[in-house]
C-alpha positions in Angstrom: 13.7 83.6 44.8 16.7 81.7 45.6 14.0 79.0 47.9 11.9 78.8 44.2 14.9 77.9 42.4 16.2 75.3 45.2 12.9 73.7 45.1 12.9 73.9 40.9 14.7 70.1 40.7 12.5 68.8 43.3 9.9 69.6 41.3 11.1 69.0 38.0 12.1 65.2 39.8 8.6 64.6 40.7 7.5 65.9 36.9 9.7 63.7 35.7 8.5 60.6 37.7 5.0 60.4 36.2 4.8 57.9 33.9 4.1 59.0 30.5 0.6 57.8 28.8 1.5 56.6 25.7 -1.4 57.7 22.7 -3.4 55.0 21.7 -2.9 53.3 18.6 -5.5 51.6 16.3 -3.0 48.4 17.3 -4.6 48.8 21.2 -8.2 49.0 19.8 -10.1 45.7 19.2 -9.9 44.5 15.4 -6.9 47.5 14.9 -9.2 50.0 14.5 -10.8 52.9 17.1 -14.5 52.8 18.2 -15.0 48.9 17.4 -18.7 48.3 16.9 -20.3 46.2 20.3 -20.7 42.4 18.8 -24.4 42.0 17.7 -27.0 41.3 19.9 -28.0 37.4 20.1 -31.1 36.7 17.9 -33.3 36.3 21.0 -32.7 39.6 22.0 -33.6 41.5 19.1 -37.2 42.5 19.1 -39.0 43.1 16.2 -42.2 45.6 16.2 -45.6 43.8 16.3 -46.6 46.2 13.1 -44.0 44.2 11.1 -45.6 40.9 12.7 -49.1 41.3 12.2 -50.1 43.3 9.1 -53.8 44.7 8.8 -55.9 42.4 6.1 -56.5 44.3 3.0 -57.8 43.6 -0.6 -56.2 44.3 -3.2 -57.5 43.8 -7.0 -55.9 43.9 -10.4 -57.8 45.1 -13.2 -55.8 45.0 -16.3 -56.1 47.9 -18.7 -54.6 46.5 -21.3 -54.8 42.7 -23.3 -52.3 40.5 -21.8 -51.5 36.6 -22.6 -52.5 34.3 -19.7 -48.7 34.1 -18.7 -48.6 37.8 -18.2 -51.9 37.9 -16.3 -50.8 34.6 -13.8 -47.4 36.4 -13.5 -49.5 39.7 -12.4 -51.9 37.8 -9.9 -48.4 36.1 -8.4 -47.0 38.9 -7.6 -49.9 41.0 -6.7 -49.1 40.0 -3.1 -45.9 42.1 -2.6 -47.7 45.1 -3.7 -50.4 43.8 -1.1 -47.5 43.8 2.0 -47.2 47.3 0.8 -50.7 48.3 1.2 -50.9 46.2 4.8 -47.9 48.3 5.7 -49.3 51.6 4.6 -52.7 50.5 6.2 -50.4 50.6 9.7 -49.5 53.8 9.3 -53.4 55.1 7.9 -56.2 52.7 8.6 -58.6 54.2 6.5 -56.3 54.4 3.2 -58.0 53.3 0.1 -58.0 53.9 -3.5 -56.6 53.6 -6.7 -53.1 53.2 -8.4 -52.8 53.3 -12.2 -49.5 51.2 -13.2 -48.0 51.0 -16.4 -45.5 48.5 -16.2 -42.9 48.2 -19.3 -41.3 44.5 -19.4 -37.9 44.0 -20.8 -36.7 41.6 -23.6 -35.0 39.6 -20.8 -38.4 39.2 -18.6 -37.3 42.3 -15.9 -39.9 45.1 -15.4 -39.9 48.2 -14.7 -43.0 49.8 -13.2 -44.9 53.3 -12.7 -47.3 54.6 -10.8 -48.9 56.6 -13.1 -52.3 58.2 -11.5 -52.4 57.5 -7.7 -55.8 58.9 -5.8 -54.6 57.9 -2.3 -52.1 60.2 -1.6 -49.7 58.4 0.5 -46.3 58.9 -1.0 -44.6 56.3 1.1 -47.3 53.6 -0.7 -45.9 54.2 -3.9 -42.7 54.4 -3.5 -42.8 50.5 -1.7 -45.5 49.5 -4.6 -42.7 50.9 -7.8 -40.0 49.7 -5.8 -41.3 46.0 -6.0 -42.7 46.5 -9.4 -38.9 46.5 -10.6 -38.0 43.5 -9.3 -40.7 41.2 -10.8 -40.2 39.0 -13.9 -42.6 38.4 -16.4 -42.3 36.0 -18.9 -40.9 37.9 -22.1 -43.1 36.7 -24.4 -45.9 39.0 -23.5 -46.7 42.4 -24.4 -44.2 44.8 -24.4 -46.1 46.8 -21.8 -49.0 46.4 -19.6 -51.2 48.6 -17.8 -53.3 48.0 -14.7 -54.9 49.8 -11.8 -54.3 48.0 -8.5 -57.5 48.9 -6.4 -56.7 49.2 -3.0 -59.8 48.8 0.0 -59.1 47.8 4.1 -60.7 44.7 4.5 
C-alpha cells in the first residue's frame, strides 16, 4: 500500500498535465451559433426533376355555370392555366386522370377570390388541393358577379 500511495503524486502530476478541453461556445461555431447550415450549393449544382421540367400536355376546359360579364369570363380563361399546371402535375403522378371539378368561386369586393371545389369525380386529393390553392390567389375584376360557378373539365391530351 505504501508503493500505491508513493506513486499517488506521480499520477496525480501526469493527471494534472493534460491539457484541459475547454466546452465549446456558440462564439467558436461559424456565425455564433452550433450546427451552422453548409453554404448553399451553387445554382449549377442543384438539379431539378425532369417531372417539374416537362409536364404531360393536358386539356383543360371551363364551362361556366353561372352568367358572368365578359371581364369575369376573360379573367377565368387567364387564369385557367394555373389550374392547368396542376392537372399536368397530377397527370405525372396518374396518367390516366380525367374528370370533372365543380368550382364555386366567391369574389370579394376588393377583386380577391376565394375558391371551392365543390363536386370532384377524379378522386385525386392532391389535384384539389393545388387547384383551391391557386383559385385564392386570382383576382377578378370586382365588378362582376358576386359569385361564379364553373366546372373545370379535365382530359390527358
Amino acid at each position: 500500500m505504501r508503493a500505491a500511495l508513493a506513486l499517488l503524486p506521480l499520477a496525480l502530476g501526469a493527471l494534472l498535465a493534460v491539457p484541459l478541453v475547454r466546452a465549446a461556445t456558440p462564439d467558436d461555431a461559424p456565425h455564433g451559433r452550433f450546427g451552422a447550415p453548409s453554404p448553399p450549393a451553387p445554382e449549377a449544382a442543384k438539379v431539378v426533376p425532369q417531372a417539374l421540367t416537362q409536364l404531360p400536355p393536358a386539356r383543360v376546359r371551363v364551362e361556366l355555370k353561372s352568367s358572368a360579364s365578359a371581364d369575369a369570363t376573360l379573367a377565368l380563361s387567364q387564369q385557367s392555366r394555373e389550374l392547368t399546371r396542376c392537372y399536368q402535375q397530377a397527370l405525372t403522378r396518374l396518367p390516366d386522370l380525367e374528370g370533372t371539378l365543380s368550382i364555386q368561386l366567391q369574389i370579394q369586393p376588393d377583386g380577391h377570390t376565394q375558391g371551392e371545389v365543390q363536386i370532384d369525380s377524379t378522386g385525386d386529393w392532391r389535384l384539389v388541393s393545388c387547384v383551391q390553392e391557386e383559385l385564392g390567389d386570382w383576382i377578378i375584376p370586382p365588378d362582376t358577379a358576386r359569385r361564379l360557378r364553373f366546372d373545370l373539365v379535365l382530359r390527358p391530351d
